[in-house]
Structures are given as structure tokens and as C-alpha cells.
C-alpha positions in Angstrom: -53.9 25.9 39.2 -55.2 23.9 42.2 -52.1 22.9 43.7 -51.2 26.9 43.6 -54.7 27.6 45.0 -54.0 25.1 47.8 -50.8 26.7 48.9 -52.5 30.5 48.8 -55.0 28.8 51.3 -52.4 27.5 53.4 -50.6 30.5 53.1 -53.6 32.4 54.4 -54.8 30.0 56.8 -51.3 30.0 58.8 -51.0 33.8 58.3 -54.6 34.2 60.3 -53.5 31.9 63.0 -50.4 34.1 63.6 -50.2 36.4 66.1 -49.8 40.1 63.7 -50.1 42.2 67.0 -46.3 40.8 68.1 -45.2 42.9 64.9 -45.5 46.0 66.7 -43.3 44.5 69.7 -40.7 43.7 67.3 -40.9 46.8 65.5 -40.2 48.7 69.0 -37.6 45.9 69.3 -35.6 46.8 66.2 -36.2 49.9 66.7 -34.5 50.5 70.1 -31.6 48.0 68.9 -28.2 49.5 68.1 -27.9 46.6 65.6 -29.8 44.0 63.9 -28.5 40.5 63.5 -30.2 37.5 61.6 -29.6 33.9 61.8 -31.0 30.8 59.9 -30.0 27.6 58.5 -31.1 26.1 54.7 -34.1 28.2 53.4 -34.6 29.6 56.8 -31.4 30.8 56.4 -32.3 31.8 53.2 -35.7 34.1 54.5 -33.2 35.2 57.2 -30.9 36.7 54.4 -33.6 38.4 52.9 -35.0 40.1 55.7 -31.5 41.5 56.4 -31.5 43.0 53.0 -35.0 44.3 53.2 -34.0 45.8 56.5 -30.8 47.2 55.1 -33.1 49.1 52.3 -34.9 50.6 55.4 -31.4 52.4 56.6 -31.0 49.8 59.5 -27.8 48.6 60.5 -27.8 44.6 60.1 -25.8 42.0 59.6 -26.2 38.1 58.7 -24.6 35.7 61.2 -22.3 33.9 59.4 -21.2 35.9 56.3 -17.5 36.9 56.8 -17.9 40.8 57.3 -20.3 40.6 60.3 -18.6 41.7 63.5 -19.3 40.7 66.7 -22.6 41.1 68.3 -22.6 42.8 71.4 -25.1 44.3 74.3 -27.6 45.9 73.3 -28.0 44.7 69.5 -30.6 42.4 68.4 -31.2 38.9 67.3 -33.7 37.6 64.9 -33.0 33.5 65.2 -35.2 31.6 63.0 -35.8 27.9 62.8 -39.0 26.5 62.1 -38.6 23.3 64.5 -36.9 26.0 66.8 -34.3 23.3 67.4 -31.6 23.9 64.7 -28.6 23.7 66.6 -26.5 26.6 65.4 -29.5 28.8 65.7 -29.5 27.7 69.4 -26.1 28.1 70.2 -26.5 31.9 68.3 -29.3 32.7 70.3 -28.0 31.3 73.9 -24.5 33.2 73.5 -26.8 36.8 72.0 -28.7 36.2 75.5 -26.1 35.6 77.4 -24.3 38.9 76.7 -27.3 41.2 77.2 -29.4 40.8 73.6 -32.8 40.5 73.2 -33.4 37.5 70.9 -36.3 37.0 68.7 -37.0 33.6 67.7 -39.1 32.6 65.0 -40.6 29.3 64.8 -43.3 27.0 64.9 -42.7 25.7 68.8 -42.9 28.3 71.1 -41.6 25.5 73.5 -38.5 24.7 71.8 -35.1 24.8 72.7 -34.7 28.2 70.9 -38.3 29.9 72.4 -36.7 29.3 75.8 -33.7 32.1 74.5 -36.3 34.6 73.3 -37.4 37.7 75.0 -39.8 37.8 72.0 -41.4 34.7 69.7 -43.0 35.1 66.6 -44.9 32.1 66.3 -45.5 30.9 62.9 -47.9 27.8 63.4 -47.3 26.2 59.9 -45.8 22.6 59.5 -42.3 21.9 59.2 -40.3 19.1 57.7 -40.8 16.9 60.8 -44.5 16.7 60.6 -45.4 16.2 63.8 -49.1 15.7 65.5 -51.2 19.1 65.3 -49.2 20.7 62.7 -51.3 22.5 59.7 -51.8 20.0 57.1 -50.1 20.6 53.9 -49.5 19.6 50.3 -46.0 21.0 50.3 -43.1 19.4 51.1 -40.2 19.9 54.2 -40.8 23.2 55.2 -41.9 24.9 52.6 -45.2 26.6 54.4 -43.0 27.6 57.2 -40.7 29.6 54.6 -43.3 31.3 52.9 -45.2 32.4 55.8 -42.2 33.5 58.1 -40.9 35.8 54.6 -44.6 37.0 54.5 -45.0 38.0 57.9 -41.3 40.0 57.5 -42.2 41.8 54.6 -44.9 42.7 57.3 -42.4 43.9 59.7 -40.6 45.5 57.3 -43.5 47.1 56.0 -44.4 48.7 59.8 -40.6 49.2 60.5 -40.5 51.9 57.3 -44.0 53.4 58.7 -42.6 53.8 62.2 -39.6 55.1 60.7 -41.1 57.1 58.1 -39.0 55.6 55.2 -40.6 55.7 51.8 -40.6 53.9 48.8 -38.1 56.1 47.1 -35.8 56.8 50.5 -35.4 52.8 50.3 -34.6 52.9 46.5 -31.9 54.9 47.4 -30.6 52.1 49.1 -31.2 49.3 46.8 -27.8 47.7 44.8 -27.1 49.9 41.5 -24.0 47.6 40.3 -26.9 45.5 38.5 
């Protein structure tokens, strides 16, 4: 039970550091997108995914770079890039072409002066370590990136949560959307 305590105060610790008044940015962000687009790589990749779906439940329009039914990505959708170093390579190149044809990108990741920061209109900084361990990064008991993950699916449960307030989407409207070939 202590190592599970530890991680709930790391959680915690990195969620109070965050900055929870950029939801509302993003919200408006999403909000005034034609489309949403997500891109990550390994378990970012993996919170990415699951934000989509989240999103999907809420009626939005979105789409996980990558899988083979997206289509392209054009001006005036969004991007949600997330890397934790903020220097994932594909998440880069993602973010730099979504800029360069007149999408706002928001990056997520540890380094708001990273390769990918420099791309986004918007940054969700999520100051927890990541796999590379470098000087001034939260301490933690978990391995690779694991704080980073947990924290950046917290904090878009959050936006997801705001996103179906501003949109007026309940619990059962959502339901509606959720998978019934199970």
C-alpha cells in the first residue's frame, strides 16, 4: 500500500503544479475546431487514443493520427500533440506540417521549450518526470514515464469533463455514444 500511496502523492503533487486554468483555453480551442486530431507515440500514444475516444463519446468529430481511416487534416481543425520530452520526432513533424497549413496545435508535455512547444498556439504543461530524468524533474518512484501518463490522462478526463459542461452533454447523451458490439 505505500508504493500506491506514493504514486497518488505524485499524482497530486504534479496535478497542483499544472496550470488547470489552460483547460478553459483548450476547451474554447476544441470548441471552435471543425475537427479534432490526436497524436502520440508508446503510452502517450496510448493516453492520446483515449482522449479521442472520450472526445468521440462527447459528439466531437476526432480522429487519431495514424490509424488508417483518418483523413487528412486541414485548416482550421485541431491538433492535440503529446509527448512528454516534447521531442518525439513524429509528434514534431505532425505538429510542424498541422501549423504549417493553418491549425492550431496543442502540445502537451513536460518542456514548454521543446522542439514541439515551439509548434503550439497552446501548451499544456504537465511538469512530471519523464523517462529521461533530467535535472529539476519531480522525483519519482515510478519508472520511464509513467507519472507523465497518468497525469496528462487525468488532466483530459478534465477537459473532457469541462468540454461536456460547455457543451451541455450528459452522462446518458454520451452513453448513447459508447460501443454496444461488446
Amino acid at each position: 500500500m505505500d508504493q500506491i500511496e506514493t504514486i497518488l502523492t505524485e499524482i497530486s503533487s504534479v496535478l497542483k503544479e499544472s496550470n488547470t486554468q489552460d483547460v478553459d483555453m483548450i476547451v474554447k480551442e476544441l470548441g471552435n475546431g471543425n475537427r479534432i486530431f490526436v497524436i502520440g507515440e508508446g503510452r502517450s500514444g496510448l493516453m492520446s487514443k483515449s482522449f479521442a475516444m472520450r472526445l468521440m463519446h462527447l459528439d466531437a468529430e476526432v480522429y487519431v493520427i495514424g490509424e488508417t481511416i483518418t483523413p487528412a487534416i486541414s485548416a482550421g481543425d485541431v491538433l492535440i500533440a503529446v509527448s512528454g520530452s516534447g521531442n518525439t520526432k513524429s509528434v514534431i513533424w505532425t505538429a510542424e506540417k498541422a501549423q504549417s497549413i493553418g491549425c492550431p496545435v496543442i502540445a502537451v508535455t513536460t518542456d514548454t521549450e521543446s522542439e514541439l512547444a515551439s509548434y503550439a498556439s497552446l501548451i499544456l504543461h504537465v511538469p512530471a518526470a519523464t523517462k529521461y530524468r533530467k535535472e529539476g524533474e519531480q522525483a519519482t518512484i515510478q519508472p520511464l514515464g509513467s507519472l507523465f501518463d497518468q497525469c496528462a490522462h487525468i488532466l483530459f478526463d478534465h477537459i473532457c469533463l469541462t468540454y461536456a459542461n460547455s457543451k451541455e452533454i450528459s452522462n446518458e447523451q454520451a452513453f448513447l455514444k459508447h460501443s454496444n458490439m461488446e
